[in-house]
C-alpha positions in Angstrom: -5.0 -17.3 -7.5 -1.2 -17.0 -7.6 0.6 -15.4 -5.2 4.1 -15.2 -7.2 4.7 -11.6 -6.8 6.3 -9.2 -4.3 6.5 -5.6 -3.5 8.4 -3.2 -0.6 6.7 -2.1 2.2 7.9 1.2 3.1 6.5 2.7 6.4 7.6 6.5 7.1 9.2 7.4 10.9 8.1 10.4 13.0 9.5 13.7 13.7 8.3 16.4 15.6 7.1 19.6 14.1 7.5 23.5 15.0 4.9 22.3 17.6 6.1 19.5 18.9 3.4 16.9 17.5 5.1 14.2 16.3 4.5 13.8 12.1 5.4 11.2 9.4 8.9 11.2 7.9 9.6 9.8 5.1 13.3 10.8 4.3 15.3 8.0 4.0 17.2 7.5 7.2 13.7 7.8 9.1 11.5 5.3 7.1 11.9 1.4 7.1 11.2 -0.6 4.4 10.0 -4.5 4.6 9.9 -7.1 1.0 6.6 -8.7 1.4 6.3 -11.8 -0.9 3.4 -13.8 -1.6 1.1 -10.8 -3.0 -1.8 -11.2 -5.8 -1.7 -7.6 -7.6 -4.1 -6.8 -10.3 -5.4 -4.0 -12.0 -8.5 -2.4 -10.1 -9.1 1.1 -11.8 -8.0 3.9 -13.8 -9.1 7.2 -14.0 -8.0 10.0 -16.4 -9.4 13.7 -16.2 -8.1 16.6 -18.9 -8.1 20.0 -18.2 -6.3 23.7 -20.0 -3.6 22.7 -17.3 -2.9 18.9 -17.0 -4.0 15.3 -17.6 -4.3 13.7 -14.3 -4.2 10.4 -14.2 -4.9 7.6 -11.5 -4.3 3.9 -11.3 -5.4 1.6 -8.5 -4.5 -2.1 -7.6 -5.9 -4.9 -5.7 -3.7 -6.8 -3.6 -4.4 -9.8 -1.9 -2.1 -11.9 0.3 -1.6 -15.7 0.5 -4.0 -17.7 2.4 -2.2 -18.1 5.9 -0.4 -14.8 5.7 -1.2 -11.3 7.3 1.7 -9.2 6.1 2.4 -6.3 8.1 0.5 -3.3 6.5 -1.3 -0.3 7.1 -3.5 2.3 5.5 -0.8 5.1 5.8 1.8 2.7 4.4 3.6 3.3 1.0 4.4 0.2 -1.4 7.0 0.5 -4.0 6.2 -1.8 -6.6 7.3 -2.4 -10.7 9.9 0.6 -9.8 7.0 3.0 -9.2 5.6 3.9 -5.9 1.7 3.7 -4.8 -0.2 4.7 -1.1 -2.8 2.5 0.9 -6.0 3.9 -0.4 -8.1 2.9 2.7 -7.9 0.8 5.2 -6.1 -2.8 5.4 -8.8 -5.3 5.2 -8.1 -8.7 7.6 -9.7 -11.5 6.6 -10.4 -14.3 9.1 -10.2 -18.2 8.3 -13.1 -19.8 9.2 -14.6 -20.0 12.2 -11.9 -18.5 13.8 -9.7 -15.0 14.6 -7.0 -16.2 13.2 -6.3 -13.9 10.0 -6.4 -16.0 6.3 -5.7 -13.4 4.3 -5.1 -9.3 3.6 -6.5 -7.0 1.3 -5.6 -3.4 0.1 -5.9 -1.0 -2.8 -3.0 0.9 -3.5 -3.2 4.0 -6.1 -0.7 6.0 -7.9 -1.7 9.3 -9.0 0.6 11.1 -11.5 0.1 14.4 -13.5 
């Protein structure tokens, strides 16, 4: 596999509601963003659905990391990538090295719905 292509991390901050539970915030003086290199991203799934209203559509990636790296992401993460911007679908899969905890790899899917 090649692992020649990057994409932004972006990770939203808290704020508290009218309640005082503490909730994502994704403006942009409360979320962080992180460039994680070394990414395999490649087309996983598209779905289109037509209706009197709209045409929905969603796309879905695979990404895979380099063997040896364990970038920093998680299932409620956004990653901006080829100027558009995709969620987590799911949980961050960790993938040990062999015979060991030590983490090889990551996998994700990451979606895009638009319509």
């Amino acid at each position: 596999m090649m692992f020649n292509q990057s994409a932004v991390r972006i990770r939203a901050g808290t704020r508290p509601d009218r309640g005082g539970n503490s909730i994502p915030d994704w403006s942009s003086g409360a979320a962080s963003s992180l460039t994680v290199t070394g990414l395999n991203i490649q087309p996983a799934s598209q779905t289109e659905s037509v209706d009197e209203q709209r045409t929905a559509a969603v796309t879905g990636y695979k990404v895979q990391s380099a063997p040896g790296t364990a970038p920093d992401i998680r299932a409620a993460d956004r990653i901006q990538w080829g100027g558009l911007l995709y969620e987590v679908d799911g949980e961050v899969g960790v993938w040990p090295q062999l015979f060991s905890d030590t983490p090889h790899h990551i996998d994700f899917l990451m979606v895009r719905a638009t319509g």
